[in-house]
Each structure stands twice: as structure tokens, then as C-alpha cells.
C-alpha positions as CSV (number, residue, x, y, z in Angstrom):
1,X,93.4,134.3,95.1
2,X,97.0,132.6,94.2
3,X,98.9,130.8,97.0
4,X,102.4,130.4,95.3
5,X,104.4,128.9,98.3
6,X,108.1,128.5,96.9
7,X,109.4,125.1,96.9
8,X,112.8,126.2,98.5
9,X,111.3,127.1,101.8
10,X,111.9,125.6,104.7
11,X,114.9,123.3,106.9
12,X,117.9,123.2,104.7
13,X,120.3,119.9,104.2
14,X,122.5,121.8,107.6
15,X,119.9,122.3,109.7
16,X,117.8,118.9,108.7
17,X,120.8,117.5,109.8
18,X,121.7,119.0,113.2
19,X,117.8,118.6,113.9
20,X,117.8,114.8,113.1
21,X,121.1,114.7,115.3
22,X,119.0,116.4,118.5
23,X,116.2,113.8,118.2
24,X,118.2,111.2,118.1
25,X,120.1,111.9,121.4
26,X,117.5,112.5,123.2
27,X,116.2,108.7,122.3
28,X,120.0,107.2,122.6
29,X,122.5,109.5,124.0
30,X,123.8,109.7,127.2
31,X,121.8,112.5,129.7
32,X,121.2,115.6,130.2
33,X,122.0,116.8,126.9
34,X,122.8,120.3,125.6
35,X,123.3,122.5,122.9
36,X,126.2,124.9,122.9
37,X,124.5,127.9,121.4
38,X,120.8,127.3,119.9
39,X,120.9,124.6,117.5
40,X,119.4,126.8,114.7
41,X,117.8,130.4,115.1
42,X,113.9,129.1,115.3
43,X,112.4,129.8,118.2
44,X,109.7,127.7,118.2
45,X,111.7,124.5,117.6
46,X,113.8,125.4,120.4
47,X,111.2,125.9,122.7
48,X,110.1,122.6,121.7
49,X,113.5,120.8,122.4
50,X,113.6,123.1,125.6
51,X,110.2,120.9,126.9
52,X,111.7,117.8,125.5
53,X,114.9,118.6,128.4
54,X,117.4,119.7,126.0
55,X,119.4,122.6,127.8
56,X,121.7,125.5,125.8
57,X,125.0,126.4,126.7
58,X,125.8,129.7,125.8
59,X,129.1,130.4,126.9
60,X,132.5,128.8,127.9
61,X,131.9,129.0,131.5
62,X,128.5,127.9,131.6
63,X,130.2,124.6,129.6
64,X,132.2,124.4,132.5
65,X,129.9,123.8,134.9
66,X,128.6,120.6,133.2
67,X,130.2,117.4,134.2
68,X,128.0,114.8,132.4
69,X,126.1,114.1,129.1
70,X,126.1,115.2,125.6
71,X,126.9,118.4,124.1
72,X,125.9,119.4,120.6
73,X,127.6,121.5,118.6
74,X,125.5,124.1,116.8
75,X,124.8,123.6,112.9
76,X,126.7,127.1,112.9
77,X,129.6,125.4,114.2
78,X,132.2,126.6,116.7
79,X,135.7,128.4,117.1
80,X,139.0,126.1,117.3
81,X,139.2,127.2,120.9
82,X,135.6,125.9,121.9
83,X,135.9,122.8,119.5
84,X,139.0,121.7,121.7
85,X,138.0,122.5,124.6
86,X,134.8,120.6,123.8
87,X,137.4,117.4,123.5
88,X,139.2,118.2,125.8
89,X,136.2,116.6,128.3
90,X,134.6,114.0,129.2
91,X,131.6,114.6,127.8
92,X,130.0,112.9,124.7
93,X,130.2,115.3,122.0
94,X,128.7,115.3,119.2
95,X,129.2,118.3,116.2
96,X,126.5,118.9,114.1
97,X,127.9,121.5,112.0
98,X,126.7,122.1,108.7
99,X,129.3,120.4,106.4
100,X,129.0,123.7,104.5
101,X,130.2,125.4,107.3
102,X,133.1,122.8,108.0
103,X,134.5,123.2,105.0
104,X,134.7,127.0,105.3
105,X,136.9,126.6,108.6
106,X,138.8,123.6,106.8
107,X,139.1,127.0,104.2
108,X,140.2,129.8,106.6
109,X,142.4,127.5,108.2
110,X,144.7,126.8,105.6
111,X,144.3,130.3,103.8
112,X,145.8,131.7,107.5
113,X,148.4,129.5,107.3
114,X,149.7,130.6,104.5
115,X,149.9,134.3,105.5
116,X,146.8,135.3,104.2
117,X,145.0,137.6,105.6
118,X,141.3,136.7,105.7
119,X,138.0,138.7,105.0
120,X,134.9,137.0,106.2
121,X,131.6,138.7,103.6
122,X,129.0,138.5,106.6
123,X,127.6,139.8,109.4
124,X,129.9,140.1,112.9
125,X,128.3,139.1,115.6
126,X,126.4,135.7,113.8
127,X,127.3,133.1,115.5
128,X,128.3,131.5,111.7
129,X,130.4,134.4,111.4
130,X,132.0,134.0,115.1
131,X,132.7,130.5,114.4
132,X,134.8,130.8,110.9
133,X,136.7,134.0,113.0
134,X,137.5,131.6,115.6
135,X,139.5,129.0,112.8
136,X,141.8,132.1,111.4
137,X,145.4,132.2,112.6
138,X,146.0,135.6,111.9
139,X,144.6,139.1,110.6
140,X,140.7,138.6,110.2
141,X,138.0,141.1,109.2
142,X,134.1,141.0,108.9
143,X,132.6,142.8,106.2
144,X,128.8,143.2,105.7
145,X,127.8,146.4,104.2
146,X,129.2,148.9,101.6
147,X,130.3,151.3,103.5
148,X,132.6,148.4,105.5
149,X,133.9,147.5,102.5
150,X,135.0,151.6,101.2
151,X,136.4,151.4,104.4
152,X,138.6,148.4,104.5
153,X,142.3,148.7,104.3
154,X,145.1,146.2,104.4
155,X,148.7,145.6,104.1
156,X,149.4,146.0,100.4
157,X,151.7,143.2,101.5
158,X,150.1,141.0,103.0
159,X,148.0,138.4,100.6
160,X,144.3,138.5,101.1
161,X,141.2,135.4,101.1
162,X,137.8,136.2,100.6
163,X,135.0,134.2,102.1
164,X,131.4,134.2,102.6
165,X,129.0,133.5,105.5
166,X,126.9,130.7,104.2
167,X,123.1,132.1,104.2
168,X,124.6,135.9,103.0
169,X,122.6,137.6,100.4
170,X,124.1,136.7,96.9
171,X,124.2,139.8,94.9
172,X,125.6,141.5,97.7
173,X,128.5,139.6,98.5
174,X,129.4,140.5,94.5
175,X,128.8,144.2,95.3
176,X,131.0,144.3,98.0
177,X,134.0,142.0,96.8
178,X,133.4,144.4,93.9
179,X,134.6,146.9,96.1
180,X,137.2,145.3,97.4
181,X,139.3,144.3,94.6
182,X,138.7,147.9,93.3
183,X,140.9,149.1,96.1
184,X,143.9,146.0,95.6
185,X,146.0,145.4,92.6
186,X,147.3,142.3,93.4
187,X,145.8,139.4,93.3
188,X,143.2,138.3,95.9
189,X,142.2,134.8,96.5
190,X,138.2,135.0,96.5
191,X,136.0,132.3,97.3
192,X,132.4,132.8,97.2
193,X,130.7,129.9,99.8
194,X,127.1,130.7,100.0
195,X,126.1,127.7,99.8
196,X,124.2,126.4,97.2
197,X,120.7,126.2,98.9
198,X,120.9,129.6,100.3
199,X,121.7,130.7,96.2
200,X,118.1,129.0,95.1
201,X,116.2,129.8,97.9
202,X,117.0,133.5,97.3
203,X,116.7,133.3,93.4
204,X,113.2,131.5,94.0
205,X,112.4,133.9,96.7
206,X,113.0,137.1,94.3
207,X,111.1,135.4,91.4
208,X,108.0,134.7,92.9
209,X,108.1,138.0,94.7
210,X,108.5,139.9,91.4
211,X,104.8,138.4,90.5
212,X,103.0,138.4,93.5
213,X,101.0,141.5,95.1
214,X,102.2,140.2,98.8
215,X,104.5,138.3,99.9
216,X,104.9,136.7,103.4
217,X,108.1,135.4,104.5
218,X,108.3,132.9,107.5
219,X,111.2,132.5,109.9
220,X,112.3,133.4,113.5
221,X,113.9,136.6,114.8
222,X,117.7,136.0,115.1
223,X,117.6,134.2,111.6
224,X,119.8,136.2,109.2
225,X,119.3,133.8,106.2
226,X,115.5,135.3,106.7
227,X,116.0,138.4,107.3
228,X,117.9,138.3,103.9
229,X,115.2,136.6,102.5
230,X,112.9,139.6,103.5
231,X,115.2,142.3,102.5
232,X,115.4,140.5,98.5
233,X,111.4,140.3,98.6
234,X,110.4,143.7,100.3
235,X,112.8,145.3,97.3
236,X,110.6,142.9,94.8
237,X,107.0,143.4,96.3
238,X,106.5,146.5,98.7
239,X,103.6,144.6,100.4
240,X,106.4,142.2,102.1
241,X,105.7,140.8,105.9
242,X,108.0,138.9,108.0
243,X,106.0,136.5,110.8
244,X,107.6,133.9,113.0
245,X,104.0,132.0,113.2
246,X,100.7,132.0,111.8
247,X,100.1,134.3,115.1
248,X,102.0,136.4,113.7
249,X,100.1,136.9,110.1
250,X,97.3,139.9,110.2
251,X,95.4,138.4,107.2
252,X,93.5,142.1,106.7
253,X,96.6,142.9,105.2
254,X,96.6,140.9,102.3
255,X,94.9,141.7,99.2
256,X,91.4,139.7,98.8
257,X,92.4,139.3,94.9
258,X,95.4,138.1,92.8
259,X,99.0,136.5,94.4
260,X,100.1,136.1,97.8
261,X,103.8,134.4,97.5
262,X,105.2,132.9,100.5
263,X,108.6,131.6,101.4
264,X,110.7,130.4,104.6
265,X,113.9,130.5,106.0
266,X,116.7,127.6,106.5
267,X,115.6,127.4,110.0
268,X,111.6,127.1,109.4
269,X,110.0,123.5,110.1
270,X,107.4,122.2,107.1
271,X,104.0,122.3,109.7
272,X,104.8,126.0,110.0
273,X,104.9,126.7,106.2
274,X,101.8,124.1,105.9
275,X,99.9,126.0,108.4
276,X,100.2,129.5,106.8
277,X,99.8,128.2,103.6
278,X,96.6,127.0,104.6
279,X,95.3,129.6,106.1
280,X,95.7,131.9,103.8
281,X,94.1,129.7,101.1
282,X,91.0,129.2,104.1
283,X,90.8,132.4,104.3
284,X,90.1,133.6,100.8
């Protein structure tokens, strides 16, 4: 048996970050501290943060109920609206966004300005997504499948920007701005910003899946970067699982001969990787 585990998996730059940031408020800042939204979509590191007293906020009027300590701002960042009004107390905040995702606000912003209406390639309802959509000043719409994009229309008008959510899969976001452009004839500002880590984990992801005879792919629930990286591998290697934790992992599925490939999400901490990794190897 062949254990390939790929050597993208696991906490990206964004959410090392943001994680680091946590940690270090609970030693040094001021308390109780909180998180507006999860910090990152792992449910096990939250659970762990959750016994080490660090609360979530998960709307505006649950923020406005708190009247001392540190707030965190999600690595998926925030609306303008929830950003100021963030600022706007006394609170200690502190904004761990992903600088990836900054910029694409910093991106949106000015694009708006202009007049521009702005199509966001993701999926609604992400809290990523949610959070660029807040930064727009005008006419905003999420597209995230092919059938979105057939059916998008727009002011002939009215000038259009193109933006990505971060973790979306790569090939598709060329598919559907594809579309897109098919259906304008003037010119359309299109910025692809997938970031780059999300690019190589899904290339790495793809190649190791087109070799393997199973592949496992680690990551929690509500993470769309893995559920992307699930969707790329399952079209690569039918025998394609998706487990949060080694709990998760029914080893009488995998084949007792040849490649098991395994790969993780953005959100997915090293000892989890380390653990199925050696497991599987244990095992067979």
C-alpha cells in the first residue's frame, strides 16, 4: 500500500493567521473574547476554542449585547456595515481577515464606485461571499453554477467587474466567466482572485487523485474550499470519501493493495492529517 498525502493540505497562510491571532488573545487580550462568525469552518478547532472560553457571535444583535472584551473578526471577513459598527464600540477589535480576502473588498469597493456593477463567481450564502456583497455600493450578483450564469442579465449599460470567492474551484470559475462574456460585447473588467493556495491545493489535489485507487479528503462540513476539493477528486478517482476525523474514516473501504491519496482543506489542523495518515499506513 501507497500513502501519498499531498503536501498542500492543511491551514492555509488566512486561516494560520486568524488561528495564531485567537491564541494569542486568549493569553493577552482583554476578556471574554469572541468571534463574530466561526473563525474558520472546522468544527473541531472550534470546539476546541469553545472549551478554551472563546464565545461566537453570530449576528448583529447578539453583538449588541456584549459590552466588554475582544471581538475577532472572522478570517472570511465582514460587510462595511458590521466592520463599522464593530468600531463604532468600545470593544477591542481585532480583524483577522485573510489579506486575500481584504484585498477583494479593497476590489469591489472601488469597482462600485465607479459604476460598475459587480459579479461575485461563488457561492451565496458563504459567509466569504456575504462579506465581499457587503463592500459593493451598488448592483451585486452571486454566481455559482452554469445554469446562474445562462441566466444572468444586466444593463447593456451599465459596466460590469468580475470577482471570485477565494477557495472557488478553478476551472469552474473559467467555465462560467466563459459564459458570461459570451452574453456581453463590451468590455468586462474580470478579475480572477482565487487565491493562490486555493489554485495548488486543487491542482495537487487532482493530480494525485488521477493515480491513486482512493482518495480521502479531510475537512469539516460547512467548508466550501473542501467540499471543492471533493468534487475535483470524486471526478478524478470514483472511490473518493470526505471525513471530518479519523472517526469518520471506515478503513474496509479502502483497497488493501496499490494508492490511497489523501488531502485537506484550508481549514484542517496538521494532527488531524498526521493522524489519518497514520492510520491508514497502521492499518495496511
Amino acid at each position: 500500500m501507497e500513502v501519498i498525502v499531498a503536501k498542500t493540505a492543511g491551514f492555509c497562510f488566512g486561516v494560520r493567521r486568524a488561528i495564531e491571532e485567537v491564541y494569542r488573545q486568549i493569553e493577552e487580550g482583554e476578556k471574554p473574547i469572541y468571534t463574530y462568525g466561526p473563525i474558520i469552518h472546522n468544527e473541531e478547532v472550534i470546539r476546541e476554542l469553545a472549551e478554551k472560553g472563546v464565545r461566537i457571535l453570530n449576528s448583529e444583535e447578539e453583538l449588541s449585547s456584549v459590552r466588554e472584551g475582544t471581538v475577532i473578526i472572522r478570517s472570511h471577513g465582514v460587510s462595511r456595515h458590521i466592520y463599522e459598527r464593530l468600531q463604532q464600540t468600545s470593544l477591542h477589535v481585532v480583524d483577522a481577515t485573510c489579506p486575500f480576502v481584504k484585498k477583494i473588498h479593497r476590489i469591489v469597493d472601488e469597482k462600485s464606485s465607479q459604476g460598475k456593477a459587480i459579479v461575485v463567481i461563488g457561492n451565496d450564502g458563504h459567509p466569504e461571499v456575504e462579506g465581499i456583497k457587503g463592500w459593493c455600493q451598488g448592483s451585486v450578483t452571486v454566481i455559482g453554477s452554469e445554469e446562474e450564469a445562462q441566466a444572468f442579465h444586466s444593463d447593456p449599460d451599465t459596466p460590469l467587474a468580475i470577482v471570485s470567492q477565494t477557495t472557488f474551484n478553478y476551472k469552474k470559475f473559467d467555465k462560467l466567466v466563459e459564459i458570461i462574456l459570451k452574453m456581453r460585447y463590451d468590455t468586462v473588467d474580470v478579475m480572477c482572485t482565487i487565491c493562490s493556495a486555493t489554485e495548488e491545493r486543487q491542482s495537487e489535489a487532482r493530480e494525485i487523485a488521477g493515480r491513486a485507487d482512493c482518495m480521502i479528503v479531510i475537512g469539516g462540513t460547512h467548508s466550501s474550499n473542501t467540499r471543492k476539493l471533493f468534487e475535483i477528486c470524486k471526478t478524478e478517482c470514483a472511490n473518493t470519501y470526505y471525513i471530518q476525523t479519523l472517526k469518520d474514516l471506515d478503513i474496509r473501504l479502502l483497497p488493501s493493495m496499490g494508492c490511497v491519496g489523501i488531502t485537506a482543506g484550508a481549514s484542517t489542523p496538521n494532527n488531524l492529517i498526521e493522524e489519518v495518515s497514520k492510520h491508514v499506513r497502521n492499518e495496511f
